[in-house]
One Martini backbone bead per residue (centre of mass of N, CA, C, O) as a GRO file, in nm:
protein
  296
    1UNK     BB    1   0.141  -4.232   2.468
    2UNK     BB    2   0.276  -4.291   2.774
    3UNK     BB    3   0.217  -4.468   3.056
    4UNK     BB    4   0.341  -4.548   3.404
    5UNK     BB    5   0.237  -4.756   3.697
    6UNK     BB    6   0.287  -4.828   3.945
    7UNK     BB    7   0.225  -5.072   4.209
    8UNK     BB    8   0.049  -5.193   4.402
    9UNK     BB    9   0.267  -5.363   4.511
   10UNK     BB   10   0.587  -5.527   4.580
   11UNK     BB   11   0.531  -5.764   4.362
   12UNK     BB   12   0.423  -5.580   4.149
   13UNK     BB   13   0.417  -5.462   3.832
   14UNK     BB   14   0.455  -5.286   3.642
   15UNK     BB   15   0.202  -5.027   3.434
   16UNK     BB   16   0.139  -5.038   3.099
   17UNK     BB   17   0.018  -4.759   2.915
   18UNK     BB   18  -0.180  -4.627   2.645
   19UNK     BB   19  -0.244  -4.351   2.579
   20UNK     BB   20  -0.399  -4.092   2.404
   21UNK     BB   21  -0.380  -3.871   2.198
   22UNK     BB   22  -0.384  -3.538   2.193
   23UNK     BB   23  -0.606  -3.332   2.075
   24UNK     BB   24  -0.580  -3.119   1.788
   25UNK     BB   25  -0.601  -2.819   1.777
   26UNK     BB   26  -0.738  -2.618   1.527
   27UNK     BB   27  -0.682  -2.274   1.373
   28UNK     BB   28  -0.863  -2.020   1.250
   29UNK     BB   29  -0.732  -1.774   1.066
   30UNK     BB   30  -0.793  -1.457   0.961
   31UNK     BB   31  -0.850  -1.238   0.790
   32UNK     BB   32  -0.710  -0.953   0.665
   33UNK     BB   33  -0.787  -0.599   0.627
   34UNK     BB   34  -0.675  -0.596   0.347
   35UNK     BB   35  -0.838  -0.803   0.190
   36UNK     BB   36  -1.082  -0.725   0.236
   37UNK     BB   37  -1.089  -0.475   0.100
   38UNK     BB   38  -0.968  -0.569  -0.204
   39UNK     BB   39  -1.228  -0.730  -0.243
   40UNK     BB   40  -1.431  -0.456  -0.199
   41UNK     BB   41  -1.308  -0.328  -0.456
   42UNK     BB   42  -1.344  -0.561  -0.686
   43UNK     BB   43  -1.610  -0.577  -0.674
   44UNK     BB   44  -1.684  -0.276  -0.763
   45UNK     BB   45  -1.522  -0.258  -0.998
   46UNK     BB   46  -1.711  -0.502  -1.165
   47UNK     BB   47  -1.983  -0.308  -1.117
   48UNK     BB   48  -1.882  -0.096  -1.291
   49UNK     BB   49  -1.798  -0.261  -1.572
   50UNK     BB   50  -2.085  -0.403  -1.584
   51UNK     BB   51  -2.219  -0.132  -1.405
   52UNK     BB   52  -2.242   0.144  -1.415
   53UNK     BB   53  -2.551   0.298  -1.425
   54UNK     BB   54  -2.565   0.206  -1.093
   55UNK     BB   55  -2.328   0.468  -1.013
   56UNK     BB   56  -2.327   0.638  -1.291
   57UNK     BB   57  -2.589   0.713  -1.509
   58UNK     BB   58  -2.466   0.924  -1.656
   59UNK     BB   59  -2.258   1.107  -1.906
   60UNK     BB   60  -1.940   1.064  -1.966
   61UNK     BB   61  -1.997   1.296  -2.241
   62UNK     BB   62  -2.124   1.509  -2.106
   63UNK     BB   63  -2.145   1.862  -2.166
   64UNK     BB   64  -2.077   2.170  -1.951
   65UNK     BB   65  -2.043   2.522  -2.036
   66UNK     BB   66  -2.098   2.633  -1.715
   67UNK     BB   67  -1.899   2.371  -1.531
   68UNK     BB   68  -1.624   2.430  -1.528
   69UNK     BB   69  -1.374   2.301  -1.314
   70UNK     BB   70  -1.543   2.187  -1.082
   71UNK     BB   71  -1.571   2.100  -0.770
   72UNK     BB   72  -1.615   1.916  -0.521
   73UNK     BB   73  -1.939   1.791  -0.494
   74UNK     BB   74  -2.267   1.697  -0.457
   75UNK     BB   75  -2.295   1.724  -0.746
   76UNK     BB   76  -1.985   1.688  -0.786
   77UNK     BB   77  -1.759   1.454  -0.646
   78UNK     BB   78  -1.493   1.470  -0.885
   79UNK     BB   79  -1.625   1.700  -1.025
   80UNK     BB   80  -1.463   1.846  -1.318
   81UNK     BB   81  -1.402   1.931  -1.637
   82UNK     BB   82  -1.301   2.131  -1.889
   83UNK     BB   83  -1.589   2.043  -2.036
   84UNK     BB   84  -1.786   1.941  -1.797
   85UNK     BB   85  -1.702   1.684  -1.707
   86UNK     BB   86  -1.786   1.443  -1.546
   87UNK     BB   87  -1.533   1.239  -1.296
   88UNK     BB   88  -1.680   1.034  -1.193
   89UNK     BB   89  -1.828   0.895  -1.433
   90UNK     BB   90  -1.558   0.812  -1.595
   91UNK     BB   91  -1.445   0.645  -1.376
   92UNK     BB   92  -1.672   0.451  -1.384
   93UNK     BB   93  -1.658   0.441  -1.720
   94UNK     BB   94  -1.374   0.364  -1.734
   95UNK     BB   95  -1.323   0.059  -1.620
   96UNK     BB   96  -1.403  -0.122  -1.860
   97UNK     BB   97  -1.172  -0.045  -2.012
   98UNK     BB   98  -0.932  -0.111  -1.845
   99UNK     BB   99  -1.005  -0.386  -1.752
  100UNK     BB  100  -1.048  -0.507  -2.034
  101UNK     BB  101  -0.768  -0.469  -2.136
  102UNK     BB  102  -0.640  -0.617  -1.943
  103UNK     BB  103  -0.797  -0.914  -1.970
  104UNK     BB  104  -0.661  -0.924  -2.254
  105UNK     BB  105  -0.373  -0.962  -2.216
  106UNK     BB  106  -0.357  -1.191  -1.991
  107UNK     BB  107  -0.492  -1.393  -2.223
  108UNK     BB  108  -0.309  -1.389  -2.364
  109UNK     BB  109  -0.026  -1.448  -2.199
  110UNK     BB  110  -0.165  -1.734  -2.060
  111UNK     BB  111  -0.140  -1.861  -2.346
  112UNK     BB  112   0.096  -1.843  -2.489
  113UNK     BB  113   0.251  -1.934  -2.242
  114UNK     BB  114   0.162  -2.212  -2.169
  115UNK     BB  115   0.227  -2.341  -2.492
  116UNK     BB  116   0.548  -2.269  -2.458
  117UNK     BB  117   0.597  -2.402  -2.214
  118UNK     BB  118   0.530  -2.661  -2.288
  119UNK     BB  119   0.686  -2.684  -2.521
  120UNK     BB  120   0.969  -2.623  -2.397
  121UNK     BB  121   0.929  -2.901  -2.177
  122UNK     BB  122   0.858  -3.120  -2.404
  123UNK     BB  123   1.111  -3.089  -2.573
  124UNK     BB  124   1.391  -3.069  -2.707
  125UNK     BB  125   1.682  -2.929  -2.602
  126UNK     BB  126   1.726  -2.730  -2.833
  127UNK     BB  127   1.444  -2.600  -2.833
  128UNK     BB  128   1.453  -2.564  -2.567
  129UNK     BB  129   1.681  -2.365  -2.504
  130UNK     BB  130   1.576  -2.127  -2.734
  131UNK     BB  131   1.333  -2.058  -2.578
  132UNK     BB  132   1.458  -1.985  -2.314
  133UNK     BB  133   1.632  -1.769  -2.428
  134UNK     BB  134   1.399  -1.585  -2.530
  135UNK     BB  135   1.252  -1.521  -2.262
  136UNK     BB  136   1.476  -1.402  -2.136
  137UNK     BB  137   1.560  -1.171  -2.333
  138UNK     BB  138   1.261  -1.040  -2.317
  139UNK     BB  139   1.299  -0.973  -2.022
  140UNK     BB  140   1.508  -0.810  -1.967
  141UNK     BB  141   1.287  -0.578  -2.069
  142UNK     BB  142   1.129  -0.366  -2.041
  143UNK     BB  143   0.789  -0.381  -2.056
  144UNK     BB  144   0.703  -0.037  -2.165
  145UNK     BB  145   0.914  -0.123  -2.421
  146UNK     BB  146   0.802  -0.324  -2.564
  147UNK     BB  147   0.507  -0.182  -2.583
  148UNK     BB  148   0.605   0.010  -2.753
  149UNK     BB  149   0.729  -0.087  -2.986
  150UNK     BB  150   0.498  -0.197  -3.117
  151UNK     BB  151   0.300   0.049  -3.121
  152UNK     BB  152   0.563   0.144  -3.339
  153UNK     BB  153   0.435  -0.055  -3.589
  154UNK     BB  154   0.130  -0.101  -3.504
  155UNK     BB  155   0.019   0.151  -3.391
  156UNK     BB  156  -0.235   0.286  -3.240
  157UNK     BB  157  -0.459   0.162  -3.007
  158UNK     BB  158  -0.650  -0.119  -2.841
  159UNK     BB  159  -0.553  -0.368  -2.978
  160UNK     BB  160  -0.229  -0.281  -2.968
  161UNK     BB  161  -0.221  -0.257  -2.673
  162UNK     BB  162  -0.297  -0.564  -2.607
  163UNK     BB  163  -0.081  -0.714  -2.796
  164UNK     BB  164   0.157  -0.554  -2.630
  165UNK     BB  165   0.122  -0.674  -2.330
  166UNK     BB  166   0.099  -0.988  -2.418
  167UNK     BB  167   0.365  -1.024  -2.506
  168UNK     BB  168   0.496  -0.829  -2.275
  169UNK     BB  169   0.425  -1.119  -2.064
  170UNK     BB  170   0.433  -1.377  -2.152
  171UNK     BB  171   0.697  -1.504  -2.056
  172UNK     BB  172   0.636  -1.522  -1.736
  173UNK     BB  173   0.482  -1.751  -1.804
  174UNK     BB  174   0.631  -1.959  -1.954
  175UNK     BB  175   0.841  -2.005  -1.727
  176UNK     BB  176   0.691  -2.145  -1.533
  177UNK     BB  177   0.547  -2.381  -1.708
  178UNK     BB  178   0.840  -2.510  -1.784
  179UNK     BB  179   0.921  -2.573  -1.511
  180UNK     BB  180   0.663  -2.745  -1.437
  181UNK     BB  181   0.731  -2.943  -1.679
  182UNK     BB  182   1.011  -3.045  -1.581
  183UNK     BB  183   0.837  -3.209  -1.334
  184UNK     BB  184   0.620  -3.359  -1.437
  185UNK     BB  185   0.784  -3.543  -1.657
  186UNK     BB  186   0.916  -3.695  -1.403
  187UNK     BB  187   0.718  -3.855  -1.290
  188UNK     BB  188   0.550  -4.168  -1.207
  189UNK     BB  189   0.329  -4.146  -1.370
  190UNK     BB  190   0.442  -4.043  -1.678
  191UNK     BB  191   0.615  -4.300  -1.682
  192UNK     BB  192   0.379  -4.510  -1.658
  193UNK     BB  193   0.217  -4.427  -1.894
  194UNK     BB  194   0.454  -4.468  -2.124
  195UNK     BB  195   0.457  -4.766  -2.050
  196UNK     BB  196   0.127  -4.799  -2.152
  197UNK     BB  197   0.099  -4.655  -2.394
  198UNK     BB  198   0.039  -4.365  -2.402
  199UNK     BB  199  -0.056  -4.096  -2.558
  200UNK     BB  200   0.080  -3.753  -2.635
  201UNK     BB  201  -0.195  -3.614  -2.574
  202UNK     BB  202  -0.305  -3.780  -2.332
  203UNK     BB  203  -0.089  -3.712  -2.166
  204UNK     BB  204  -0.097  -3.404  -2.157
  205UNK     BB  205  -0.405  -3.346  -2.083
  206UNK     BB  206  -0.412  -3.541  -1.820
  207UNK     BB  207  -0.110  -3.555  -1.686
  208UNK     BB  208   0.052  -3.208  -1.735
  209UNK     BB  209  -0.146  -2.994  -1.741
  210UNK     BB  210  -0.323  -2.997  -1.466
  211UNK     BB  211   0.030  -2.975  -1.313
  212UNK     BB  212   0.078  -2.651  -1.402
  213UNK     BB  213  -0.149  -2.467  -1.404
  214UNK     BB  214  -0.176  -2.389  -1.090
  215UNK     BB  215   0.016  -2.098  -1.063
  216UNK     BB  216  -0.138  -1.912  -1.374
  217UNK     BB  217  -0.402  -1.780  -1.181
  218UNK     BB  218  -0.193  -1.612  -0.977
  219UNK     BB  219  -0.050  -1.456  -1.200
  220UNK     BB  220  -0.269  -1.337  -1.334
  221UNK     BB  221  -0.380  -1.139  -1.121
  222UNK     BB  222  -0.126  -0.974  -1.097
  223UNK     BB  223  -0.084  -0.897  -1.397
  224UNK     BB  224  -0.361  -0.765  -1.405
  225UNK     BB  225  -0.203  -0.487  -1.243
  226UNK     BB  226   0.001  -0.456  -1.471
  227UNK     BB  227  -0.179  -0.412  -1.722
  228UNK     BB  228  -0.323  -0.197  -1.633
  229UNK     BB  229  -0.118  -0.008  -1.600
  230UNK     BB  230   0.060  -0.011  -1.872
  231UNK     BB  231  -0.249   0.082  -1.995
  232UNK     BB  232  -0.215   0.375  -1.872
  233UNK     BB  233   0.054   0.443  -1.953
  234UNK     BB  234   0.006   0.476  -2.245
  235UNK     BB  235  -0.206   0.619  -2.270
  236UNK     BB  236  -0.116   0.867  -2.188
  237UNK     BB  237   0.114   0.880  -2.443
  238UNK     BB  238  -0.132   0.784  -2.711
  239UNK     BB  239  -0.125   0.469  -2.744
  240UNK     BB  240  -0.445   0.434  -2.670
  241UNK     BB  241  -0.725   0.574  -2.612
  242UNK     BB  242  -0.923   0.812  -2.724
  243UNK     BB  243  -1.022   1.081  -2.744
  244UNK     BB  244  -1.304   1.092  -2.522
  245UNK     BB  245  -1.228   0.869  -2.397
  246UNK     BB  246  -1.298   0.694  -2.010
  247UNK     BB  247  -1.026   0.652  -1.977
  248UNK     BB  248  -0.755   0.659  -1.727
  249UNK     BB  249  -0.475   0.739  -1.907
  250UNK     BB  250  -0.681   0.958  -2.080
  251UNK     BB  251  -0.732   1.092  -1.863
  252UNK     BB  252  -0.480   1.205  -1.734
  253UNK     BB  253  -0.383   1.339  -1.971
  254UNK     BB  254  -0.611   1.567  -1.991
  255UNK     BB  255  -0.508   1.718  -1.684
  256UNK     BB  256  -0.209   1.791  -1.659
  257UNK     BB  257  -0.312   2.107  -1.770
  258UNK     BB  258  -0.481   2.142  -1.453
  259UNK     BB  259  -0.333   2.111  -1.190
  260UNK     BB  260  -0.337   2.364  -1.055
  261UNK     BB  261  -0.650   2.437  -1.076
  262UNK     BB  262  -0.768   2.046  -1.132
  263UNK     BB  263  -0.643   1.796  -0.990
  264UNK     BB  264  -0.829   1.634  -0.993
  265UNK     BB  265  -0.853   1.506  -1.356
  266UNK     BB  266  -0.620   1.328  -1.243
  267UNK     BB  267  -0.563   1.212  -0.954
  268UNK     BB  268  -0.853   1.013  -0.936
  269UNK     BB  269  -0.780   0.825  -1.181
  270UNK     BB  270  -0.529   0.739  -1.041
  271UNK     BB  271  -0.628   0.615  -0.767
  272UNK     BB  272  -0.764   0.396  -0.908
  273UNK     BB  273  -0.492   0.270  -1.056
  274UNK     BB  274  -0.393   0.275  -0.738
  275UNK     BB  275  -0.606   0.040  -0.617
  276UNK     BB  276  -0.625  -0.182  -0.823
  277UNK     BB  277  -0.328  -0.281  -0.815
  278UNK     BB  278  -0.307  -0.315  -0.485
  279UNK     BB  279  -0.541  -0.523  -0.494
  280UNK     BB  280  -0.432  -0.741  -0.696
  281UNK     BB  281  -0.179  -0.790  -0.508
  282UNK     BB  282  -0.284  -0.864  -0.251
  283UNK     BB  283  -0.459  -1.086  -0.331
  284UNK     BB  284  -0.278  -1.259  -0.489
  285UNK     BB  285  -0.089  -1.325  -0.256
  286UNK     BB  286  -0.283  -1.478  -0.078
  287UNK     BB  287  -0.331  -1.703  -0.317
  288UNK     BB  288  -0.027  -1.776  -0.280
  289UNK     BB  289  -0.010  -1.865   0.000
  290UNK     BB  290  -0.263  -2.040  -0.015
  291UNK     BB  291  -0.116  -2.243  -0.210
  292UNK     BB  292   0.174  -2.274  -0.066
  293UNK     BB  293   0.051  -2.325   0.246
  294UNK     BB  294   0.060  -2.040   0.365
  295UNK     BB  295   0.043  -1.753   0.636
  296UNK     BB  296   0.019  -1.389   0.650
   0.00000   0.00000   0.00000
């Protein structure tokens, strides 16, 4: 910034002065009251996975025939099911089984993606082509029919459930790491290191992997309340852990034959299975904002 100051006199020259730039003030913006919701739920979330017995000490499997179908009350906050098993305590433990399917699918899907996007960033062209094309193939379909498909070859069950989940999301992990390497390879760092003779596990290493896989946290945490979602629908459909275990999918399935009598049965763990997801969708957009630079 220039100042320039008048004469003294009728005879002296102007006087040009540089004045100091302004100092720029940043303001820092307040968290939104949603995403603090939502870390203070998945907070919650993480507690009743890790120790439910702090939440809900009771047992999760045991009946009361003399409680059938009992309403929330202070007694049973979530009331009971058709067992009279309380359904606040299964919502409770019913967390750590949903969550443990979601984050083993999850850590398939990003793992396998990693090494598959890498693969086809780094191959040959005619390679490169192949794996891409059927990234995209694969991606065409609706996701809980892929996980159909599979747990229709490979059986009901959990292990079956984590398996087709990861697989069945798998692509759009590989698709963002590809794109991420078709930029990082051609960078002027990893041109000097080629021309310097490292070796290309050390390239790949040191230089490739540490800047693609920035965007693969944010995608896995959104990921992470698809496959819960998706792990709650198949358990409905009796694809995923089974009766009497207090999976939230296989609670829903439970209880729909209840609902005029005793709709918490149903409603309650659907409610847990739609508030997770929705938490992990506002945090990871969230991560994703202040990733990519913006604020909103």
């Amino acid at each position: 910034m220039t100042v320039t100051l008048g004469p003294l006199s009728t005879d002296a020259p102007a006087l040009t002065v540089d004045a100091p730039p302004a100092p720029v003030v940043r303001t820092r913006r307040r968290m939104r009251p949603g995403v603090l919701a939502a870390g203070a739920y998945l907070i919650l979330l993480v507690l009743a996975a890790a120790w439910p017995a702090a939440l809900a000490p009771g047992d999760p499997l045991a009946a009361d025939p003399l409680g059938v179908l009992s309403r929330p009350s202070a007694a049973h906050w979530f009331g009971t099911d058709h067992l009279g098993r309380d359904v606040w305590t299964r919502v409770v433990h019913g967390a750590g089984h949903s969550l443990t399917i979601g984050l083993a699918a999850t850590a398939i899907a990003v793992t396998g993606g990693v090494l598959l996007g890498l693969l086809a960033g780094l191959a040959h062209r005619v390679a490169d082509e192949a794996l891409s094309r059927t990234f995209d193939a694969v991606s065409a379909f609706p996701l809980l029919l892929l996980a159909l498909l599979f747990i229709a070859v490979a059986g009901p069950g959990t292990v079956s459930l984590i398996v087709a989940i990861g697989i069945a999301t798998l692509p759009h992990h590989a698709r963002v790491v590809r794109g991420q390497t078709l930029l990082v390879r051609r960078a002027t760092y990893v041109e000097q290191a080629v021309t310097f003779g490292l070796s290309r596990p050390r390239l790949v290493l040191r230089h490739v992997l540490p800047n693609v896989v920035g965007p693969v946290p944010v995608l896995a945490v959104i990921g992470l309340g698809e496959a819960i979602l998706v792990a709650a629908g198949l358990s409905f459909l009796g694809m995923g852990p089974q009766p009497p275990s207090p999976e939230w999918g296989t609670m829903l399935s439970e209880g729909r034959n209840y609902l005029q009598v005793a709709w918490w049965i149903s409603i309650l763990p659907g409610l847990a299975v739609t508030a997770t997801v929705v938490s992990l969708t506002v945090v990871g957009r969230h991560w994703q904002a202040r990733f990519d630079g913006r604020r909103r």
